[in-house]
C-alpha positions as CSV (number, residue, x, y, z in Angstrom):
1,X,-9.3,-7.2,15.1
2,X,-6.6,-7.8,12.4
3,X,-5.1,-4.9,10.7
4,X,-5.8,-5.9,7.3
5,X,-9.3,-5.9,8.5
6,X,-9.4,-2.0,9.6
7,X,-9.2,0.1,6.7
8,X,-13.0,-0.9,6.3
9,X,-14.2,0.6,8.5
10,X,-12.5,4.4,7.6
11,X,-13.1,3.7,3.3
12,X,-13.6,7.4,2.5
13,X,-11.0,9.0,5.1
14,X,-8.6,6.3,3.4
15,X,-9.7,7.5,0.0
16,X,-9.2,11.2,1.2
17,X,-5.9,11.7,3.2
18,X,-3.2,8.8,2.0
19,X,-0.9,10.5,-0.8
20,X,-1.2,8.9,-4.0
21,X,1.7,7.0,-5.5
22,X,4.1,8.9,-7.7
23,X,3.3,8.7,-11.7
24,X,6.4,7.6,-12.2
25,X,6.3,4.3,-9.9
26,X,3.1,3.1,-12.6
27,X,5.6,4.2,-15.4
28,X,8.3,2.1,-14.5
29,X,5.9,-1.3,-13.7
30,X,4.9,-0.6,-17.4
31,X,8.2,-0.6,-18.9
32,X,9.6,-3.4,-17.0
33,X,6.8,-5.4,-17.4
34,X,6.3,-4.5,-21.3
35,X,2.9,-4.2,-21.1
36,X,0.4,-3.5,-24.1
37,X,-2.5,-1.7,-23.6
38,X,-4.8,-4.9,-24.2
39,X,-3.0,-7.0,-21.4
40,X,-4.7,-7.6,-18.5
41,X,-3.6,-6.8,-15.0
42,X,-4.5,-8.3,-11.8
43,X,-4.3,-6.0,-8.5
44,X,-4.4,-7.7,-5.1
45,X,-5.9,-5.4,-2.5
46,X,-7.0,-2.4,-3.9
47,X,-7.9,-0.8,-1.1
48,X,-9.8,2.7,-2.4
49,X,-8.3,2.2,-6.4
50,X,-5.3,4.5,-5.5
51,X,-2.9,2.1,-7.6
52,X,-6.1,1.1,-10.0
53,X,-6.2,4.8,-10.8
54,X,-2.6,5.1,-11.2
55,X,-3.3,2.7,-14.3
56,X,-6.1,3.9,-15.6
57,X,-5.0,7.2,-16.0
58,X,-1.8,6.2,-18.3
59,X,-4.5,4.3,-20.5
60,X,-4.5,1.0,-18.6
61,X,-7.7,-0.3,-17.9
62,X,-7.9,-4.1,-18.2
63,X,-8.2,-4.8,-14.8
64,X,-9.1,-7.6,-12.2
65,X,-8.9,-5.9,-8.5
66,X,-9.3,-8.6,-5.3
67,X,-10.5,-6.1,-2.3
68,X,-11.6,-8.4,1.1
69,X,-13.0,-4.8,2.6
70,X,-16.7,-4.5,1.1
71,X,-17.3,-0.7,1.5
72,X,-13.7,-0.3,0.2
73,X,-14.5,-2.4,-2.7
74,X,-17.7,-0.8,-3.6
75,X,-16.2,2.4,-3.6
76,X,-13.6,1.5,-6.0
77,X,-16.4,-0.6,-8.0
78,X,-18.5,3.4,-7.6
79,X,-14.9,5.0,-8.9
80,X,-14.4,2.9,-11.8
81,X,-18.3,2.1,-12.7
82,X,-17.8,4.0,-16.3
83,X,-14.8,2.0,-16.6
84,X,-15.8,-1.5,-18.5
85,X,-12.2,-2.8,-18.3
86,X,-12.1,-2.5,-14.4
87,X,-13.4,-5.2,-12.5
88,X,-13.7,-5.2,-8.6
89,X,-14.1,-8.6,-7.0
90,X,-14.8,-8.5,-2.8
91,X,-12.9,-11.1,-2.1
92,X,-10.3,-12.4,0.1
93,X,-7.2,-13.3,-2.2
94,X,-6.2,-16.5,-0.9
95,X,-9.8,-17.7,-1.3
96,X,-10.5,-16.0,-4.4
97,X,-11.6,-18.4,-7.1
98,X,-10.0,-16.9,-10.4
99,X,-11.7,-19.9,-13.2
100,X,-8.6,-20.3,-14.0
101,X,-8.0,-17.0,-15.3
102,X,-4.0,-15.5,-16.2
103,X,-2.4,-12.5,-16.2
104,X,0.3,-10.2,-17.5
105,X,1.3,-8.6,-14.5
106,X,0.0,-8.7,-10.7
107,X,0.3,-5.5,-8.7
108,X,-0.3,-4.6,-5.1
109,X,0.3,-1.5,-3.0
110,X,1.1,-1.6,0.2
111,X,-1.1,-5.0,0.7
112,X,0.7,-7.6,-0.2
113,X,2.1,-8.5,3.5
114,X,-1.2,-8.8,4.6
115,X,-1.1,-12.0,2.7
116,X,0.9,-15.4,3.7
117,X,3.7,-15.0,1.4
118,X,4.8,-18.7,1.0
119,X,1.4,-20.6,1.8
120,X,-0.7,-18.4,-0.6
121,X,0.9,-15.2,-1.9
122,X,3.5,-16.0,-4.2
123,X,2.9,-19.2,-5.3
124,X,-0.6,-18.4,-6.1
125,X,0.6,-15.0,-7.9
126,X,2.6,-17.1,-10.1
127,X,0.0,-19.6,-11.1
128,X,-2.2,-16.6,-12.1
129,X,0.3,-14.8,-13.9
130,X,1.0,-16.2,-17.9
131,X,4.3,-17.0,-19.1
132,X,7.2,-14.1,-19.2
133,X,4.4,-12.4,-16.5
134,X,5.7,-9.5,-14.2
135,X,5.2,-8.5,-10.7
136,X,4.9,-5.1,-9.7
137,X,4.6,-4.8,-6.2
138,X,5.2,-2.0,-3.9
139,X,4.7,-0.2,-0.5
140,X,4.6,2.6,1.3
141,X,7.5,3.2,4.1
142,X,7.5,5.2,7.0
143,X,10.4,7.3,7.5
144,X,11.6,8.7,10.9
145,X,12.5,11.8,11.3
146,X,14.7,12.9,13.9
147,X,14.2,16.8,13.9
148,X,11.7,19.0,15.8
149,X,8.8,18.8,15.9
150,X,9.1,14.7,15.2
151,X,11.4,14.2,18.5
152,X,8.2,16.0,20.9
153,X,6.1,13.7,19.1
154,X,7.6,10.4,19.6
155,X,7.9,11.0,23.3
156,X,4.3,11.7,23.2
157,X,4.2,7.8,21.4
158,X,6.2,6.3,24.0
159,X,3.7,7.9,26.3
160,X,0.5,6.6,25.5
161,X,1.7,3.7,22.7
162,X,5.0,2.7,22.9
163,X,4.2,0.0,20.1
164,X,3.9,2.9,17.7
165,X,7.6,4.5,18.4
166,X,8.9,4.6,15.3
167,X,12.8,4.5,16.4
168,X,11.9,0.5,16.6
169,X,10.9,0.3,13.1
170,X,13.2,-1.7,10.8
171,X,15.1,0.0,8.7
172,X,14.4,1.1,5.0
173,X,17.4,-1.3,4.3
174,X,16.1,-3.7,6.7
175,X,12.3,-3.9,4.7
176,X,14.3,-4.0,1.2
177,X,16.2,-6.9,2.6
178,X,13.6,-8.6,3.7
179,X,10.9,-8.6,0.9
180,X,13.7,-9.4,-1.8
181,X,14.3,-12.5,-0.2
182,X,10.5,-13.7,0.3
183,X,10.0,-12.8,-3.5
184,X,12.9,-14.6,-4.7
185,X,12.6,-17.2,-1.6
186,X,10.8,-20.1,-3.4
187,X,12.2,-19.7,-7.0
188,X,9.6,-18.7,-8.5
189,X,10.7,-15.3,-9.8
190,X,13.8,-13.8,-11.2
191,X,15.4,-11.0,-12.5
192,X,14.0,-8.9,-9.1
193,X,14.8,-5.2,-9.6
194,X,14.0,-2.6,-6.5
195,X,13.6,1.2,-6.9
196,X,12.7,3.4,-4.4
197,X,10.9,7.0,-4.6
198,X,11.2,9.8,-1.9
199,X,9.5,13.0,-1.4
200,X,8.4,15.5,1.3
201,X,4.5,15.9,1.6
202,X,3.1,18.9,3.3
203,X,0.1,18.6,6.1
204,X,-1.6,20.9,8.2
205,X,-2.3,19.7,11.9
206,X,-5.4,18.3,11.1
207,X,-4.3,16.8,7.7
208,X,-1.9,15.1,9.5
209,X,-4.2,13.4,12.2
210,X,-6.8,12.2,10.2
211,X,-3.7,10.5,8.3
212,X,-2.5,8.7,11.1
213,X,-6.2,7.4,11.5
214,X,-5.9,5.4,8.8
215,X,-3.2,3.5,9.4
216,X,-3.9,0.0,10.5
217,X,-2.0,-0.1,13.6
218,X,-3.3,3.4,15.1
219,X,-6.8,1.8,14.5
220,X,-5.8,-1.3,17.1
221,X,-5.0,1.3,19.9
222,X,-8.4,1.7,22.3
223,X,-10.2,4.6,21.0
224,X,-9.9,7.1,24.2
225,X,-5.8,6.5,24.4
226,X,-6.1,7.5,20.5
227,X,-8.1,10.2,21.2
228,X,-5.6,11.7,23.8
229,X,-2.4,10.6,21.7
230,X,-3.6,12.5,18.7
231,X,-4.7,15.3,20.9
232,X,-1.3,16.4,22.0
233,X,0.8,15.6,18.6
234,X,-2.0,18.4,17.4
235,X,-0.9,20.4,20.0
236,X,2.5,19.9,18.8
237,X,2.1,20.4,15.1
238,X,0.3,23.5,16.0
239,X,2.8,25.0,18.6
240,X,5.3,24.6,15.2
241,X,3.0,27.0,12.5
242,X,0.9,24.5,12.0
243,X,2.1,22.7,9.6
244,X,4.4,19.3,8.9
245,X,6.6,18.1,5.9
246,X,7.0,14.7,6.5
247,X,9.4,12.6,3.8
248,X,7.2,9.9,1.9
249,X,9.0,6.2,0.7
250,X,7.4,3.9,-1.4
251,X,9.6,1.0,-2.3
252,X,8.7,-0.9,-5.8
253,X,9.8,-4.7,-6.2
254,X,9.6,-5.9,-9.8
255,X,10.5,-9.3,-10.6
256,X,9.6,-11.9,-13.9
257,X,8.0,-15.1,-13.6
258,X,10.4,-18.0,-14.0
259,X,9.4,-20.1,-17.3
């Protein structure tokens, strides 16, 4: 199963448990992209509308979202349904057939690597998007954290999924590094600002675990090894109050289409 494919299958835990994107993250696509209220946005990957609402709820709702999940989709399509600007279209992006419709800015959060970057992705972004259009697209980034309770529960990882140990992640730098030069990689874009916004989130035990089951590649491990892996980081979180702040990173790339 790929990972793209198993937020599907968990639409309202998704919607529940992942943190929402800081305000300030929508306000600073806006002002680099120099959007009017009228303009129209496209959003690749919508997931549950977390960005969409983002949007929305600074008086942006000109909207095109591309969502290949169908119960995600028609829950965003249920979120926004008094919304007549917001349109949610279940579709995989690289197969989407737009009718030649264009665009003011693209967004995507924490989707867009799920699509082929060269092949599809940017290329086809940049057809969409009109002349002077922006990109806006961001992630969110795990952050280790080397402190108790964290250090118990990656040797509880390298116990029963060694895959998941987060001390082989790349770094923060690393991911910056990375994504700069696939957006810029072609020539298509310019001007490519980052910013990045950090924060500590606070979750109880079982706050915590029904967060790690959303993410994509705790979903591939075999059910009974994720049962018993989530089993004992409870046990940890609990033996510690209870209670985890764990630092949040979402990384925004902006960049202009080249004339």
């Amino acid at each position: 199963m790929e990972r793209k494919n198993t937020f599907n299958e968990i639409a309202n835990e998704y919607d529940k448990y992942r943190p929402p994107y800081p305000e300030q993250l929508f306000r600073d696509i806006l002002e680099f992209a120099e959007l009017k209220a009228n303009n129209e946005i496209l959003e690749i990957g919508c997931g549950t509308g977390q960005a969409t609402t983002g949007f929305v709820n600074l008086g942006y709702s000109n909207i095109t979202a591309i969502e290949l999940g169908e119960n995600l989709a028609e829950l965003t399509r249920q979120k926004f349904r008094n919304k007549q600007g917001v349109k949610i279209i279940n579709s995989q992006f690289e197969t989407w057939n737009h009718e030649n419709e264009k665009f003011n800015l693209a967004i995507s959060g924490t989707a867009f690597h799920f699509v082929q970057p060269q092949e599809f992705g940017y290329r086809k972004v940049f057809d969409l998007l009109r002349d002077q259009g922006t990109i806006g697209f961001f992630w969110t980034v795990h952050v280790p954290s080397y402190i108790e309770p964290y250090n118990e529960i990656r040797e509880i990882y390298r116990k029963y999924a060694p895959q998941l140990d987060d001390s082989q992640n790349p770094s923060l730098e690393q991911i910056i590094e990375d994504r700069s030069k696939l957006t810029l990689m072609d020539g298509l874009f310019k001007d490519l600002k980052v910013k990045q916004y950090t924060w500590d989130h606070h979750f109880t035990a079982s706050e915590y675990i029904s967060l790690l089951n959303t993410n994509s590649r705790h979903r591939l491990v075999p059910e009974d090894v994720r049962n018993e892996l989530f089993g004992e980081i409870r046990e940890v979180i609990e033996r510690y109050g209870g209670n985890l702040v764990k630092p949040q990173a979402v990384v925004l790339f902006l960049a202009k289409k080249r004339p």
